[in-house]
N, C-alpha and C positions, 0 to 999 in steps of 0.2 A: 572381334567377334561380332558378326551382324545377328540383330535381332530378329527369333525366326516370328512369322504369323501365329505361334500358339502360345508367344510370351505376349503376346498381346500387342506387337509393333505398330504405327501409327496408320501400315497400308490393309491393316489386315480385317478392319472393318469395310475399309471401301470392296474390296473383294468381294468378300460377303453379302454386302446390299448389292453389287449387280448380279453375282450369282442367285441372290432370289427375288431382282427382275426379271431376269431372263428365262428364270423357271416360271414364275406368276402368267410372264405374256405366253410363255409354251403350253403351260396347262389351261389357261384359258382360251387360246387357240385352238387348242386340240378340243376342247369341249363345245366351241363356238362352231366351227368348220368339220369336224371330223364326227362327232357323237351325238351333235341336238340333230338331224337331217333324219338320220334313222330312228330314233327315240320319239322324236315330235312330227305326230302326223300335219300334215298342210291345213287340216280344217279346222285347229284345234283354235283358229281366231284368237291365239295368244301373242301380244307386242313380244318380240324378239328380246328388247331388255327384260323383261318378265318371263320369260325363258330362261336366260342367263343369271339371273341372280336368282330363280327358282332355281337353278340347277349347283351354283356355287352351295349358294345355303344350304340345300340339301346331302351336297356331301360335307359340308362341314359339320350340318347334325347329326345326320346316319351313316356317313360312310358313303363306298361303294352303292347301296341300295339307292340313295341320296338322287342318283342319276333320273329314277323315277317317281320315286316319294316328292321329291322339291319340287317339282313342275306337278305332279298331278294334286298336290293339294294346294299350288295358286291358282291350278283350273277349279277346283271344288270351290272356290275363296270368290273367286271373277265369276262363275256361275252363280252360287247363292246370292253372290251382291247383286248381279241382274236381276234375279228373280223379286228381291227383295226392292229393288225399283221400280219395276214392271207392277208389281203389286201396287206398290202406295201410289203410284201414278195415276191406276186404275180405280181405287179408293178415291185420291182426288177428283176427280172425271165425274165418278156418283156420286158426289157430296155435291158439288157445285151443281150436278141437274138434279138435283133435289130443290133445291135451293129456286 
């Protein structure tokens, strides 16, 4: 009697890790190629990896929603940091012509 994959056989784990490679690079394809194009406008000046793991992260903490919620609060995250640059840059710039 052969041992089936659900007594726990010694191929029945290799199965399984390709089965969810094969799903990881499909779902990540499908979200790289298929769903960020329409979702993320061209101006939004976001690195492409910072897309991608805004948008993974987001559906692993929201769900479905996640599609939008994870990229639009790395853009709120990449804007405030800008601004929060631009400022103390500006700061520096009138200290020194004081000076």
């Amino acid at each position: 009697m052969r041992p089936s994959p659900e007594d726990g056989a010694p191929g029945a784990r290799g199965v399984r890790d390709e089965r969810d490679r094969v799903g990881g690079v499909f779902v990540i394809g499908l979200i790289d190629n298929l769903l960020r194009p329409p979702l993320v406008v061209q101006g939004t000046r976001l690195p492409d990896y910072v897309v991608l793991i805004s948008t993974v992260g987001g559906i692993s903490l929201f769900g479905i929603n996640g599609f939008v919620i994870g990229p639009l609060i790395a853009a709120l995250f990449i804007a405030a940091w800008s601004l929060f640059a631009e400022q103390q840059s500006a700061e520096r710039a009138k200290s020194t012509d004081i000076e």
